[in-house]
C-alpha positions in Angstrom: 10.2 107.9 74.0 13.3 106.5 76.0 11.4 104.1 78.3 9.1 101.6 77.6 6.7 99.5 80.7 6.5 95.8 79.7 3.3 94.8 80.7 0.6 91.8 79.3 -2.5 93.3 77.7 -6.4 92.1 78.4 -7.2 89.5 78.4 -4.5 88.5 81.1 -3.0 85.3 81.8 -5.5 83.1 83.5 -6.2 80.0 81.3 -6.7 78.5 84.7 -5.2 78.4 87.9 -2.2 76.1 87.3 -1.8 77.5 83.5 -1.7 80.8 84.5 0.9 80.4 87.6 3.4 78.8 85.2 2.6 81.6 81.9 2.5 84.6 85.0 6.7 82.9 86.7 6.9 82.7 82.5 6.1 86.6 81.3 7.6 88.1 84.6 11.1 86.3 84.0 11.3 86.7 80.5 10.5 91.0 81.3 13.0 91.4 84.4 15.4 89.6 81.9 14.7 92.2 79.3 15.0 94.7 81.7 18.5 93.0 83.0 19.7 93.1 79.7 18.3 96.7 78.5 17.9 98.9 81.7 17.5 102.1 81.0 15.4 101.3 77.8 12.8 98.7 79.8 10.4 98.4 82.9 7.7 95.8 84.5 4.2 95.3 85.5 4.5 91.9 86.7 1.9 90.3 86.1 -0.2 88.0 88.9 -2.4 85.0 88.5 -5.3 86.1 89.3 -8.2 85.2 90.4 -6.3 82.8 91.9 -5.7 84.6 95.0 -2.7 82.1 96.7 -1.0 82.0 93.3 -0.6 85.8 93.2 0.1 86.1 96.8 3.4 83.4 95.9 4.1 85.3 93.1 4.4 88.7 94.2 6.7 87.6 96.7 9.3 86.6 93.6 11.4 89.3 93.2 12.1 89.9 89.0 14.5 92.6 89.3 18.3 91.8 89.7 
């Protein structure tokens, strides 16, 4: 295996809507930064706050790829 997808398993980020805008801006920064540093090695599933529809909709928006 050369590549590996960086993704968070079940069950998910949402500890809440606020908690899991901040842990989603959180996990998707600290993989586009693994993938900055490593990429040929690393990709992303970002990962989206949802239920909390307006949350995801601001965060897919967010680029996290140089």
């Amino acid at each position: 295996m050369e590549t590996s997808i960086l993704s968070i398993s079940s069950p998910g980020i949402h500890f809440g809507d606020d908690a899991a805008r901040r842990l989603a801006r959180e996990v998707n920064e600290a993989g586009a930064y693994t993938g900055r540093e490593h990429p040929c090695r690393f990709g992303l599933f970002a990962s989206l706050p949802l239920p909390d529809v307006d949350g995801a909709l601001r965060r897919s928006r967010t680029p996290t790829t140089p």
